[in-house]
Wavefront OBJ file of the C-alpha trace (Angstrom):
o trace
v 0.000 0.000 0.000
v 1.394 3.777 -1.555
v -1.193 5.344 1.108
v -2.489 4.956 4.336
v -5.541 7.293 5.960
v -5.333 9.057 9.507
v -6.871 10.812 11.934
v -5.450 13.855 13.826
v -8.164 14.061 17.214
v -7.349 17.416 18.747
v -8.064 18.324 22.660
v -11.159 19.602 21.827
v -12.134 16.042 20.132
v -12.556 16.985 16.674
v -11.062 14.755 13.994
v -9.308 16.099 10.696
v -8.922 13.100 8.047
v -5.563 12.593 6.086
v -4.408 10.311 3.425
v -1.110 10.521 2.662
v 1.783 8.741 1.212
v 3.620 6.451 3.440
v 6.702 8.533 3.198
v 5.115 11.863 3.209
v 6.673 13.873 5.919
v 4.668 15.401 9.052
v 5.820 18.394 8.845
v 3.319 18.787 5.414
v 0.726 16.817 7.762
v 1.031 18.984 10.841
v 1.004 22.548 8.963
v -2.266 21.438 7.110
v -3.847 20.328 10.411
v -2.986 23.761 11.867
v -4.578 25.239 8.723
v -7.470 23.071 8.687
v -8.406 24.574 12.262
v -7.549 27.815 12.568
v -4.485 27.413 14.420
v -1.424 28.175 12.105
v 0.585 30.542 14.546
v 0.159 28.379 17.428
v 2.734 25.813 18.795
v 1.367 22.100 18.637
v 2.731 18.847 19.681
v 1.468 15.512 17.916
v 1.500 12.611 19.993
v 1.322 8.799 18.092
v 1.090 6.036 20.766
v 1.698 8.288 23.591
v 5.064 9.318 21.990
v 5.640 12.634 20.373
v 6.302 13.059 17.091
v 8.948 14.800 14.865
v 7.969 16.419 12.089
v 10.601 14.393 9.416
v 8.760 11.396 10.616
v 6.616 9.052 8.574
v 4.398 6.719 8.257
v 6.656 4.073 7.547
v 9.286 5.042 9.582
v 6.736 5.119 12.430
v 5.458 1.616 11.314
v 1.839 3.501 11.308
v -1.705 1.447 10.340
v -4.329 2.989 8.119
v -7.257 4.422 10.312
v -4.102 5.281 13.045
v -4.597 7.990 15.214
v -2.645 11.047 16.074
v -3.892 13.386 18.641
v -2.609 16.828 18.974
v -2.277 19.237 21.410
v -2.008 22.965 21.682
v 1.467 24.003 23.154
v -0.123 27.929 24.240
v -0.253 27.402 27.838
v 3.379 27.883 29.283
v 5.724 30.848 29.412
v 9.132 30.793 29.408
v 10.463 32.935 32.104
v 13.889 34.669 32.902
v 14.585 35.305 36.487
v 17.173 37.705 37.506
v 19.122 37.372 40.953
v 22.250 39.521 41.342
v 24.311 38.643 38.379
v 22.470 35.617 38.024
v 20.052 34.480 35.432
v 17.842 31.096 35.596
v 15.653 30.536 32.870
v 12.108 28.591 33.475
v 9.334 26.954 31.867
v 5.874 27.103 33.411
v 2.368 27.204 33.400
v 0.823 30.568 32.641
v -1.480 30.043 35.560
v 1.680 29.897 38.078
v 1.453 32.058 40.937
v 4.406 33.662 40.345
v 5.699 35.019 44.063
v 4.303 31.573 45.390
v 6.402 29.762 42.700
v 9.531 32.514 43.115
v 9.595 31.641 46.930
v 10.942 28.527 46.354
v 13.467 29.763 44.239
v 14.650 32.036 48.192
v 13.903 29.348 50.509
v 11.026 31.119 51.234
v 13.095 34.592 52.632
v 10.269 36.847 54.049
v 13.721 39.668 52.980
v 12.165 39.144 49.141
v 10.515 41.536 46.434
v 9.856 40.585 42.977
v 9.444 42.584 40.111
v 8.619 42.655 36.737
v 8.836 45.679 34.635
v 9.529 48.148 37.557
v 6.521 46.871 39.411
v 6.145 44.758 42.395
v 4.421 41.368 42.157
v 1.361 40.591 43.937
v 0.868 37.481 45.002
v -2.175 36.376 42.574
v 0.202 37.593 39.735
v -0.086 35.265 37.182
v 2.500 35.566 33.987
v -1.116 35.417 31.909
v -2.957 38.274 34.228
v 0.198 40.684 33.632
v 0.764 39.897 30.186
v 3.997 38.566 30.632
v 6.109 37.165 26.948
v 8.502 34.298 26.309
v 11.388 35.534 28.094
v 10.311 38.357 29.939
v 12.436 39.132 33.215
v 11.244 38.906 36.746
v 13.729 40.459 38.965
v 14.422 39.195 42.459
v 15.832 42.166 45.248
v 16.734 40.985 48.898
v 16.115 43.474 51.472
l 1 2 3 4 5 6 7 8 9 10 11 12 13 14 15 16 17 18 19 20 21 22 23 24 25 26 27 28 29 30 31 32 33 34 35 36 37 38 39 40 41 42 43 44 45 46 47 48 49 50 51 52 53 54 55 56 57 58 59 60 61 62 63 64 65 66 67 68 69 70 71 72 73 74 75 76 77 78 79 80 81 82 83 84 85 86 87 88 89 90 91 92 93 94 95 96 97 98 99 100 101 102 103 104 105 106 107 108 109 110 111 112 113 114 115 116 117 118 119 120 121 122 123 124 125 126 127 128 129 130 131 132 133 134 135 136 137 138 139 140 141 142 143 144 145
């Protein structure tokens, strides 16, 4: 068999239909998908047996089954975070939900002697990086009294 049918199932459960060529790429796959749903500037991971794929993958090299399925899943909901301590600076992945002084504390030991700031502004402590708009790689500075 040249072809072979799929199904990408996305975290909302709908289900875009593919045939492709066994040796097609994903990366052709993955941009239509994105297309397909409205979702062409956002980050997406594609997951095949609980493993995620790369996009030079294929079917073959993948050993994939026609009627597989490939679920997706969007990649919006973490921040990448700088944090800047003296001359020191960590970077961090997390949610965009994080508390962020909650989360920072750990990063003191939990110091009551700590303020942290982001953009000249003290950090509350229901500061979330989504409620104050924070960017990949946005810096959160840490000042011990």
């Amino acid at each position: 068999m040249s072809s072979i049918d799929l199904v990408i199932i996305g975290e909302d459960t709908s289900e875009v239909f593919f045939r492709i060529k066994n040796t097609t790429q994903f990366s052709q796959v993955f941009s239509s998908y994105k297309e397909k749903q409205g979702i062409a500037q956002i980050q997406c991971s594609f997951y095949y047996n609980n493993v995620c794929m790369n996009e030079s993958d294929t079917a073959v090299s993948l050993d994939m089954k026609h009627d597989d399925k490939i679920y997706s899943k969007i990649c919006d909901n973490d921040i990448t975070i700088l944090v800047k301590h003296n001359d020191d600076i960590l970077q961090y992945n997390v949610p965009k939900s994080t508390f962020l002084v909650s989360f920072l504390m750990g990063y003191t030991n939990g110091s009551s002697d700590t303020l942290f700031f982001y953009r000249d502004k003290q950090l509350n402590i229901s500061d979330t990086p989504k409620s104050i708009g924070m960017k990949n790689d946005d810096v959160i500075e840490i000042y011990t009294l």
